[in-house]
N, C-alpha and C positions, 0 to 999 in steps of 0.2 A: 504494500500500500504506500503510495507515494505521499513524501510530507506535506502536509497542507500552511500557507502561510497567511497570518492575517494583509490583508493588503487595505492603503489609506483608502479614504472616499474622498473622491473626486469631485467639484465642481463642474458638473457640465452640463451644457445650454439644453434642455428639454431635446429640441430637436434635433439634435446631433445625436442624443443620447437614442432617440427613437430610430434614429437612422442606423446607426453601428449595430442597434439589437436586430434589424432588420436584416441588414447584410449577414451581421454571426448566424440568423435562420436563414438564408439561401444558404450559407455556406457548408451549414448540417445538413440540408436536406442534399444537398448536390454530390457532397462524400458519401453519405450514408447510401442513396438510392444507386449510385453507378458500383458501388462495391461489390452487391449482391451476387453479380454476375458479369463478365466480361467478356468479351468475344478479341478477338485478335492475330492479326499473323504477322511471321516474324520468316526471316532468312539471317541464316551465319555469315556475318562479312568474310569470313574465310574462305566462305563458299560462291562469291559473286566474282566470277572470272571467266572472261572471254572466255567463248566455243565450248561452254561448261553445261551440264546439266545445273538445272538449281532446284532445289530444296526448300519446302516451306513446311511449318507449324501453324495451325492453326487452333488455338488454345480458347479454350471455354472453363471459365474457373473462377470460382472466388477471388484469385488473387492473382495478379496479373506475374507471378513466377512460375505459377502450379497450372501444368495443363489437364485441364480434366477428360480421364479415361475411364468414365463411367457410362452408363447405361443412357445418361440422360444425352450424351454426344452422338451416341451410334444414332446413325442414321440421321441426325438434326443437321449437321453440317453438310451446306451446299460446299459442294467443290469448290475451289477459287478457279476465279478465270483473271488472266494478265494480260494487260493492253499494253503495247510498245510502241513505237513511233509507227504511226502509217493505222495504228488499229489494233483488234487483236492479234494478239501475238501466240503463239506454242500453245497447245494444248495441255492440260495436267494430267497426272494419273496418280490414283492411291498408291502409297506405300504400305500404310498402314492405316487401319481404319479410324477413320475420324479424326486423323488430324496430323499426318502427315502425305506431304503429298512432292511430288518431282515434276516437271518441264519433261513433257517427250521428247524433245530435239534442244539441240545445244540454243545458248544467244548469243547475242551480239552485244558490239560495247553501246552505251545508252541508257534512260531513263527508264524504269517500267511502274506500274499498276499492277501490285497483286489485291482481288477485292473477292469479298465470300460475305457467306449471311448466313443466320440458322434462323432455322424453319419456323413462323409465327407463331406464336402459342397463345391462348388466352389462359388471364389469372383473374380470380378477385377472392377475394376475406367478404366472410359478411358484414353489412352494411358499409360498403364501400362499390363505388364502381369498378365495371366489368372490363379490365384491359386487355387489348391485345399488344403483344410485345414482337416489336421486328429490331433484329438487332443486325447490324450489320460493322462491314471492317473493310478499310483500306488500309496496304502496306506498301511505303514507299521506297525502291532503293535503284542505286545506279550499278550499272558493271564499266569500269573505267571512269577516264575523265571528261567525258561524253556528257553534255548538257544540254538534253532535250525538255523543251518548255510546256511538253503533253503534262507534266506531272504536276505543273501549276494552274491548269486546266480539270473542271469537275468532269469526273469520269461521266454522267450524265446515268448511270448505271444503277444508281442507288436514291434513295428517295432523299435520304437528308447525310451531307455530306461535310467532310474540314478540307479546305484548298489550299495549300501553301501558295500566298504571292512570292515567295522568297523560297528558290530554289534548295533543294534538301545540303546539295551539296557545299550550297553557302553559308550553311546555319551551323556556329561556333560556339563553343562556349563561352558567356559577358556576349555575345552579340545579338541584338535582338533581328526579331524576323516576324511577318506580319502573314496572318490566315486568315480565311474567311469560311463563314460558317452558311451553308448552302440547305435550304429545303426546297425542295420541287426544281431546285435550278434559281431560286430568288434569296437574296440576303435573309437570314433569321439574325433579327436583332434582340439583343438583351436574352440572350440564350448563357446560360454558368457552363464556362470550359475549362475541365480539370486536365491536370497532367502531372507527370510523373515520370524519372526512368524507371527501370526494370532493378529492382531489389530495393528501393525506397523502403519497402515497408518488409518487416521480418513475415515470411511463411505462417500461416492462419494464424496473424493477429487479429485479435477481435472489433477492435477500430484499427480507421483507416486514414494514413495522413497523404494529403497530396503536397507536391512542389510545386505547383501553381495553379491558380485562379486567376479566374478575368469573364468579364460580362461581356457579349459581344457590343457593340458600337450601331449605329443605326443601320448601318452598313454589313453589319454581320461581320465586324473584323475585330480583331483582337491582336494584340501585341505579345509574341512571347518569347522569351527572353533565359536559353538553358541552364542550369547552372555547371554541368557536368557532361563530359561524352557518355557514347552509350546509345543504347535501344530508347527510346520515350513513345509515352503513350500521351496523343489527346482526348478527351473524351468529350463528348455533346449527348442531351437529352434534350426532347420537347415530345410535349402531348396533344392530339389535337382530335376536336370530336370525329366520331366515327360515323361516317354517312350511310352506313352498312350497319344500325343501329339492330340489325336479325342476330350479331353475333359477337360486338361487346358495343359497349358505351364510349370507348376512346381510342384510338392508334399511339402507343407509346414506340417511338422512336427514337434508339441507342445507339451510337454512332462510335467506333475508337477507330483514329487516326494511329499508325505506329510510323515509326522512321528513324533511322541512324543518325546521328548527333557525331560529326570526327571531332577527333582532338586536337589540342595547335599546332602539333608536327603538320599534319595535313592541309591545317591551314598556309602555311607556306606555300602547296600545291597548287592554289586553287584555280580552278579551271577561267580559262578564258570566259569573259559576261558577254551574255548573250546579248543582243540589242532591245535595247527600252520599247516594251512596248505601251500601248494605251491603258494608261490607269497602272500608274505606280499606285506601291503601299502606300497605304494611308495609317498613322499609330492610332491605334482603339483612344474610345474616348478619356481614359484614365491609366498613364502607360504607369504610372506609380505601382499598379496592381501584378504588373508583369513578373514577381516571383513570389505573390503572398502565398505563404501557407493556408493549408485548409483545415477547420476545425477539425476533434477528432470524436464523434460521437458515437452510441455504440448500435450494433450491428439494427435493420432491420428485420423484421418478422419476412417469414416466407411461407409460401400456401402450403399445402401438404405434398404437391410436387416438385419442391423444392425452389421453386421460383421466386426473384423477387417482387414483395409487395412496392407496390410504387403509390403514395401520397400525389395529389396535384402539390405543386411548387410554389414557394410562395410568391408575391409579386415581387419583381426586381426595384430597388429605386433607383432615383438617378444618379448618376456617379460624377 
């Protein structure tokens, strides 16, 4: 049990005071609800090498280190499919079931799109609404120093999406880089976007901290800013009624962005910049936010299938 300290009382103005409690609640709800479950794929930079087969994980698990290989994967995982410059790209085949998977033919140097989804599922607890959960995943990575601009472009593939304006290969650690957060192909603005790299948090800890937060911008962008190389997850949630009210009450929409973070040796390398196109970055409306920590509150309830309960969200204010 950790010591507890008295701490003074502060003087502060009503409305700030309203405000900060406001933000500490998105900040719980936004940890607590993406925890439950994750979806995600991932490739070994070892293994991203011209004229190579490549290798993916596709991980569904509490915990963004722990791939889950149980019951509840078989069969939920849609295959991944990868887009490379010109389109789809290579075909995949299972390795192993449920979550790993290989390229049938070699690649080339360049940018790719690996993107999967599992299968919708409906949940609800009593007296609460009837959700339906589509969880989907893109994972970004290059083979060489090959800078193709398809991977700052929305795959168009998935209903709600994270776009990096700021090419993967440019993103450092201290250096910021600006996303934008996509439903149906249109900015979601004031959308809570977590992130994290890969071992932030110890194997089934019961809360969960993340390495950044940020509200998207009117514009659906966000500034984010690594602290570290390595694997990093983004995450996005939004809910929206279900027009198909035969078979739940709302579309809950889960989105994790994954992508490689180099270190400063490689920043040395960096690839020749491609030409500017229309509509540079723009920094989210509060770039202060670019590595706050996320509350740690404790786990959510799950239905008897193991799924996350999901709360509607509270309202965002303005930042």
């Amino acid at each position: 049990m950790p010591k507890t300290q008295n701490m003074p009382i502060l003087a502060v103005p009503p409305k700030t005071l309203i405000r900060s409690c406001l933000l500490a609640m998105a900040l719980a709800f936004a940890t607590t609800s993406l925890q439950a479950a994750t979806l995600w794929i991932e490739t070994s930079p070892d293994n991203l090498k011209e004229d190579s087969l490549i290798e993916f994980n596709v991980g569904y698990a509490d915990d963004f280190d722990l791939v889950d290989l149980g019951a509840r994967t078989l069969g939920n995982i849609v295959f991944p499919a990868l887009i490379g410059k010109g389109g789809e790209s290579s075909t995949i085949k299972e390795i192993a079931p449920s979550y790993a998977f290989v390229t049938e033919s070699t690649l080339k140097a360049g940018s790719y799109i690996a993107y999967s989804s599992y299968k919708p599922f409906i949940s609800a607890q009593e007296g609460q609404p009837k959700n339906k959960y589509v969880f989907t995943a893109t994972h970004l990575f290059n083979i060489g120093a090959v800078e193709d601009d398809l991977v700052t472009k929305p795959t168009g593939k998935i209903p709600l999406e994270i776009v990096p304006e700021t090419h993967p290969l440019r993103i450092f650690p201290g250096s910021p880089a600006t996303f934008q957060v996509l439903l149906d192909g249109k900015p979601l603005p004031k959308a809570q976007v977590l992130g994290e790299p890969k071992g932030y948090n110890p194997p089934n800890s019961p809360t969960k901290a993340r390495a950044y937060y940020s509200p998207t911008d009117d514009q659906g962008k966000i500034r984010f800013t690594p602290l570290k190389p390595g694997l990093w997850i983004l995450s996005v949630r939004t809910s929206i009624p279900n027009p198909n009210k035969s078979d739940s009450d709302n579309i809950v929409y889960i989105h994790n962005l994954t992508f490689y973070v180099a270190d400063a040796a490689a920043q040395a390398h960096q690839p020749q910049a491609a030409p500017a196109g229309a509509g540079e970055a723009q920094p989210a409306a509060d770039p202060a936010q670019a590595a706050q920590p996320a509350a740690q509150p404790a786990a959510p309830a799950a239905d008897p299938a193991g799924q996350p309960a999901a709360p509607a969200a509270p309202a965002p204010t303005g930042q």
